[in-house]
N, C-alpha and C positions, 0 to 999 in steps of 0.2 A: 249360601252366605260365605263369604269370603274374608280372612282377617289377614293380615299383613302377606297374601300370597298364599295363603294355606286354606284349603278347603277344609270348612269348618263340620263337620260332624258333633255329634255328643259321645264319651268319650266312655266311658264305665270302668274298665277293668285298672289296674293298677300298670300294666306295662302299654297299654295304650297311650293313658297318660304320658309316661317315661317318653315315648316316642314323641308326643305332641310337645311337651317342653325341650328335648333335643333340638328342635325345628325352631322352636320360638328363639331359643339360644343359640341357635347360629344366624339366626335376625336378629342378633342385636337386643335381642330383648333379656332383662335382669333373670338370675337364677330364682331370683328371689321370687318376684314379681310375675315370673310363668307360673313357677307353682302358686301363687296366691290364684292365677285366673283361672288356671285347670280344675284348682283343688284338689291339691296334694304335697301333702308335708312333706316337707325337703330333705326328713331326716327318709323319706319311703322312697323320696327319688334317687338319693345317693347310694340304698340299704342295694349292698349287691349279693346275690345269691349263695346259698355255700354249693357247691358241686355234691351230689350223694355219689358216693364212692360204693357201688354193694359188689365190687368182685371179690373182696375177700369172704363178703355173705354166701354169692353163688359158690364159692369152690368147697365153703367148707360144707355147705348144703348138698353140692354134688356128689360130695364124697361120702358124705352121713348115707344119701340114696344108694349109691352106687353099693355101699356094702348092706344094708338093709332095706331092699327094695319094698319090702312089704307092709314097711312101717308107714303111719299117714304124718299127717301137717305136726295135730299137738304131742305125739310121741317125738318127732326131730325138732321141735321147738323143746319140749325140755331137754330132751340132751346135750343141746347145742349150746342150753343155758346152764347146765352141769357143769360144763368143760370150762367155760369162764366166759363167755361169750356175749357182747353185752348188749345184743338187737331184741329187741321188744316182738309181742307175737306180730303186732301189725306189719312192722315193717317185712320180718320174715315170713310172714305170710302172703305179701304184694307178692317178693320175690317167686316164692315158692306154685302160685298160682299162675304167674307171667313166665317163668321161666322154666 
């Protein structure tokens, strides 16, 4: 099925959307009026991303290991939260596990 030139799929996630209304809006078609037919609020098509910033997590994480190697995750997660530090266990623990 084919709509204004665009091979039409079902669509699910939220940045597929994003993509399918880009298309629709450079056809000429309303910002408005894409999102009403994708179904997707327009305040979720505009909402842009914030960047996660964790180098300053990884450095101060590497440096808590590097001098206490033998400490695990929830020991440098309180000390880290000691210091003034203000990353929650999850976040610093994604890092801690991936990096």
């Amino acid at each position: 099925m084919m709509r204004l030139g665009i091979p039409w799929k079902k669509v699910r996630r939220p940045d597929d959307k994003r993509q399918v209304i880009e298309l629709l809006v450079q056809e000429n078609v309303s910002e408005r009026q894409a999102c009403k037919l994708v179904d997707l609020p327009r305040s979720s098509f505009r909402y842009k991303r914030k960047v996660k910033d964790d180098i300053s997590l990884m450095e101060a994480l590497e440096e808590l290991i590097k001098k206490h190697p033998s400490i695990g995750f929830w020991k440098c997660y309180h000390r880290l939260r000691r210091k003034g530090h203000p990353w929650n266990h999850k976040r610093l623990y994604q890092v801690y596990k991936y990096g």
